[in-house]
Each structure stands twice: as C-alpha cells, then as structure tokens.
Short mmCIF file of the C-alpha atoms (twelve columns), coordinates in Angstrom:
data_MODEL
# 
_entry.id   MODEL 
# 
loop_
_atom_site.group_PDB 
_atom_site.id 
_atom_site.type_symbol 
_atom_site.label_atom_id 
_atom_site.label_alt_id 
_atom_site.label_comp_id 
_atom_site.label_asym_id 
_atom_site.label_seq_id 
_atom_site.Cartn_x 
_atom_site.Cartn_y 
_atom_site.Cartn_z 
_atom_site.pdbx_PDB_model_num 
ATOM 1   C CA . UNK A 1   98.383  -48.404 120.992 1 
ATOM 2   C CA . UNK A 2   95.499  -46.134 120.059 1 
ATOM 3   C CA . UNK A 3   95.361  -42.646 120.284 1 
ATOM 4   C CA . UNK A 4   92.150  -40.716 121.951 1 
ATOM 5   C CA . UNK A 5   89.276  -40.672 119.690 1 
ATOM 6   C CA . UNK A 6   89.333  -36.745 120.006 1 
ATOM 7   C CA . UNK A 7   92.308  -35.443 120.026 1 
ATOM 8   C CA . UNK A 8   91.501  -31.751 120.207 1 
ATOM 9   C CA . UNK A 9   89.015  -32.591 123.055 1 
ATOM 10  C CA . UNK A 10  91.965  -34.696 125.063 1 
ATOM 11  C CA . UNK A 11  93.901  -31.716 124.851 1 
ATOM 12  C CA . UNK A 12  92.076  -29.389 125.906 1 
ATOM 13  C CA . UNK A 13  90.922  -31.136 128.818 1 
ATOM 14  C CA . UNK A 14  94.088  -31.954 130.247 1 
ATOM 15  C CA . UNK A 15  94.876  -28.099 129.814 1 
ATOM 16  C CA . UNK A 16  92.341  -27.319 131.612 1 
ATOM 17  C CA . UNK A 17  92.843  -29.775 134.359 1 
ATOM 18  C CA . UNK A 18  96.196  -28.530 134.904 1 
ATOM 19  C CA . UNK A 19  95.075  -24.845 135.158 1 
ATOM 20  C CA . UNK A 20  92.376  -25.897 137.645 1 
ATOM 21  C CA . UNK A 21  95.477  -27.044 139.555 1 
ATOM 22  C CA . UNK A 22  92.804  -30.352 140.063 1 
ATOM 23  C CA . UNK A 23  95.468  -33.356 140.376 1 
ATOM 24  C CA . UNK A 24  92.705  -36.000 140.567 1 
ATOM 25  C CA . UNK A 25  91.243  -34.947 137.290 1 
ATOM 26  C CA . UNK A 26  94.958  -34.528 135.823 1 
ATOM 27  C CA . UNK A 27  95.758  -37.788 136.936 1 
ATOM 28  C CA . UNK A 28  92.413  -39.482 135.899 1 
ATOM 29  C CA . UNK A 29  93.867  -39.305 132.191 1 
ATOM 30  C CA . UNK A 30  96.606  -41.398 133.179 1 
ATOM 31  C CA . UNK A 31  97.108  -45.716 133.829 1 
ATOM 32  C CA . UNK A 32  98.676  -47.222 136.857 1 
ATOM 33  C CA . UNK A 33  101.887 -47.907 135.346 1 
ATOM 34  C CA . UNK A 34  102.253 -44.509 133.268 1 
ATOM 35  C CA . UNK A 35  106.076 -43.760 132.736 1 
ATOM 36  C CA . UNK A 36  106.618 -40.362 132.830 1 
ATOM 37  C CA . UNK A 37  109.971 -38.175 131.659 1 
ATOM 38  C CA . UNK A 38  110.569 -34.708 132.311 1 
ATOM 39  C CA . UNK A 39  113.451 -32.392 132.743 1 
ATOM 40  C CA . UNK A 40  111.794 -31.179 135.730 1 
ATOM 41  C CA . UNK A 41  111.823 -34.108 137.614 1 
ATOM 42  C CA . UNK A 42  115.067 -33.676 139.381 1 
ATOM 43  C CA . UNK A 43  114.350 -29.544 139.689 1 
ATOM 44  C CA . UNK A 44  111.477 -30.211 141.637 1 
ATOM 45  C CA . UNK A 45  112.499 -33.620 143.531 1 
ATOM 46  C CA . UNK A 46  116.228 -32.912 144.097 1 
ATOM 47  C CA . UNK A 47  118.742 -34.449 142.120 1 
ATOM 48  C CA . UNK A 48  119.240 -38.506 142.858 1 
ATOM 49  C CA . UNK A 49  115.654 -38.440 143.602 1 
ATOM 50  C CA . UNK A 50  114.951 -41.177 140.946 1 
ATOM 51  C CA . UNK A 51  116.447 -44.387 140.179 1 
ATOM 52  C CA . UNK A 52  116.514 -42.663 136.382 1 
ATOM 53  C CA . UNK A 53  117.314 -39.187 136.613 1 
ATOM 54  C CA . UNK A 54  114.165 -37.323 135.118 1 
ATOM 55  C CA . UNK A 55  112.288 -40.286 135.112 1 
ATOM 56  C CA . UNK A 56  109.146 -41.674 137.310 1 
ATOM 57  C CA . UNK A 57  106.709 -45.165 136.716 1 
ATOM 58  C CA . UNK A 58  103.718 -45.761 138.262 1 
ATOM 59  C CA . UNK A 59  101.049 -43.262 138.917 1 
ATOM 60  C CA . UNK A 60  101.672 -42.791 142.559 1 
ATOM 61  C CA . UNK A 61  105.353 -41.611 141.968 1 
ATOM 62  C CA . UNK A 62  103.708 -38.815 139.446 1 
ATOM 63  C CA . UNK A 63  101.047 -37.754 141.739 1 
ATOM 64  C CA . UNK A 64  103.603 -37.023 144.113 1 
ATOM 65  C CA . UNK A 65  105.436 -34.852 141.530 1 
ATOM 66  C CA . UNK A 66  102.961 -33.536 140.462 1 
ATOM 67  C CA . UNK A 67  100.983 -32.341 143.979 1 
ATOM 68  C CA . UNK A 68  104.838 -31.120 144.685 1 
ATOM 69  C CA . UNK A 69  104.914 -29.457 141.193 1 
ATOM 70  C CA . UNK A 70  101.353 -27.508 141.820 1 
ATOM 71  C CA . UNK A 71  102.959 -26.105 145.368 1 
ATOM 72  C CA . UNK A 72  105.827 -24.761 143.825 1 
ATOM 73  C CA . UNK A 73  104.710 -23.095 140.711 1 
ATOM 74  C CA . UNK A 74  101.394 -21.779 142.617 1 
ATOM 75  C CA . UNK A 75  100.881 -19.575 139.379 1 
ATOM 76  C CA . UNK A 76  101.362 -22.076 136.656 1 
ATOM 77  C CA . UNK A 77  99.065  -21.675 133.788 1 
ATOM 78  C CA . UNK A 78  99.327  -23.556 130.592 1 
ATOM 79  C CA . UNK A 79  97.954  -22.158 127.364 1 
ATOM 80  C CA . UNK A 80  97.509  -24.676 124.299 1 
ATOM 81  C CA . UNK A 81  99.148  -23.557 121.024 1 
ATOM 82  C CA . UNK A 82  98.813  -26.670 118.939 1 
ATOM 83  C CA . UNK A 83  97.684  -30.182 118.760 1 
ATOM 84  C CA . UNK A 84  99.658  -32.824 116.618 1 
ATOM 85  C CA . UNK A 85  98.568  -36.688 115.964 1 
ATOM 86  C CA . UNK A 86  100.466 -39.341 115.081 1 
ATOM 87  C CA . UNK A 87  100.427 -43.485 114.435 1 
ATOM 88  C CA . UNK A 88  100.330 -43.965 118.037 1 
ATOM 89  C CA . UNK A 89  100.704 -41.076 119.855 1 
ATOM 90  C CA . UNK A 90  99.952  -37.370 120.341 1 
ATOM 91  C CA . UNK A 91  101.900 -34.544 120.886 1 
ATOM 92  C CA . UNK A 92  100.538 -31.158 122.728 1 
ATOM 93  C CA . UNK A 93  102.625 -27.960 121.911 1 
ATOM 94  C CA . UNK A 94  101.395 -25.544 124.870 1 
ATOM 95  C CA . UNK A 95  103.128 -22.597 126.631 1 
ATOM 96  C CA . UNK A 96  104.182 -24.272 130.239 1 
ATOM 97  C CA . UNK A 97  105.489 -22.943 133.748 1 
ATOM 98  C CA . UNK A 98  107.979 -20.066 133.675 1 
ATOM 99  C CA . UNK A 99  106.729 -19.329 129.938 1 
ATOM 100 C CA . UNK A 100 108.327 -22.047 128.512 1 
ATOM 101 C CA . UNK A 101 107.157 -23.231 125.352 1 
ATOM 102 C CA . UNK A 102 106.429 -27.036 125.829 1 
ATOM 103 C CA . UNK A 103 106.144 -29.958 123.465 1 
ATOM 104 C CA . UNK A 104 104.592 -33.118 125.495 1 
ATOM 105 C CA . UNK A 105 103.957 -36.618 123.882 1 
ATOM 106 C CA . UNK A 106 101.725 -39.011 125.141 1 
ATOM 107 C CA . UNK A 107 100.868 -42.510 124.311 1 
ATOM 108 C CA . UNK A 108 98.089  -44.396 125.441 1 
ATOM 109 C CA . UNK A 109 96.980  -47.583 125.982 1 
ATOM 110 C CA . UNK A 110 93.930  -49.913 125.044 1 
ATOM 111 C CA . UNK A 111 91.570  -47.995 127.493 1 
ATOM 112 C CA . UNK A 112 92.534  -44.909 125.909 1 
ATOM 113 C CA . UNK A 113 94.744  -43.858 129.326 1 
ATOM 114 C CA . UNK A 114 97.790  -42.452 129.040 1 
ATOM 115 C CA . UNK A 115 100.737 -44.935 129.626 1 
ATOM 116 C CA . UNK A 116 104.053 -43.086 128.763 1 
ATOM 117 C CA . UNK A 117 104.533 -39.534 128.455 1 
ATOM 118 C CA . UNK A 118 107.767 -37.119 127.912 1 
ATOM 119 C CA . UNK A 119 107.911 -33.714 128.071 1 
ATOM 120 C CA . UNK A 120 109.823 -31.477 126.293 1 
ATOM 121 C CA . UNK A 121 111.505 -27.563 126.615 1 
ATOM 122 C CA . UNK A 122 113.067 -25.278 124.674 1 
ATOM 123 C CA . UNK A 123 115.849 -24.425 125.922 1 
ATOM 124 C CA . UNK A 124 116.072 -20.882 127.591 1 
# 
C-alpha cells in the first residue's frame, strides 16, 4: 500500500477540510470501503450502534458519523502538530475536539485513497 506522495501536503489538507466543517471534501480523501476506528464512534452513535463497537466500513457509514460528528461538536477545530511517515502508512499528531491531543493513522490504497484509518486519544 503506498503512502501519499506528499505527506505534509495530505495533512494539511485534510486539516483543513475538517476545519471547513466541508464533509464532501473530508470524505473525498477516503475509498468506498474505508474501515474506520475511533473511540468516538459509540459517544456519538450510542453504544450498540455498530456491529464492532468503535468501528464503521464503508464510506457511507462514516459520512454519517461524520455529518453527525460536525453537528455535535459545532466548534471543532483541529490544529496539526506533527506529521509522521511510515512503510505503509502515515500518522497525523493534531490537537482534536475537546482539546484532545490526537494521533490518527491512515493507510491508503493503490489510488492513493485512504482505506483504513484509526484514531487515537490520550487519555484525559
């Protein structure tokens, strides 16, 4: 699986998509079948809301999360503190909703879409 040929760029594009609050251009980084893992999944959906708690696939089930996401946190702003590649993947360090600091890794696949991604909190 590749990783975008900018990295820095990727990142701060989907920053700024999220801060625009713009879910098609959020979602346009993202392939059909994206799994997606967050412990806000269940916060936001009610628990039981998946058939894996904390856990959505497909990119309908995440724009729904997501467009449910944006309503609730009407202020949510994310600031980018730090972008890290790897082999295969990428991982964003960013200050998230609530002022959580955020680590969020993303792999993509041979169109250069994102196809899995799991963020991650420190605890607080």
């Amino acid at each position: 699986m590749p990783q975008p040929h900018d990295p820095h760029a990727f990142a701060q594009e989907w920053i700024d998509a999220w801060n625009a609050h713009d879910l098609p251009r959020i979602l346009s980084h993202y392939a059909e079948g994206v799994e997606f893992e967050s412990p806000f999944i269940s916060r936001v959906l009610g628990e039981g809301a998946t058939p894996v708690p904390n856990r959505l696939v497909g990119k309908t089930d995440v724009a729904a999360y997501w467009s449910q996401a944006l309503t609730r946190y009407p202020d949510l702003r994310f600031e980018l503190r730090q972008v890290l590649a790897g082999a295969h993947s990428l991982c964003l360090l960013y200050q998230s909703v609530m002022n959580l600091t955020a680590a969020e890794f993303f792999w993509f696949d041979e169109h250069g879409l994102v196809c899995r991604a799991a963020a991650h909190y420190a605890p607080g």
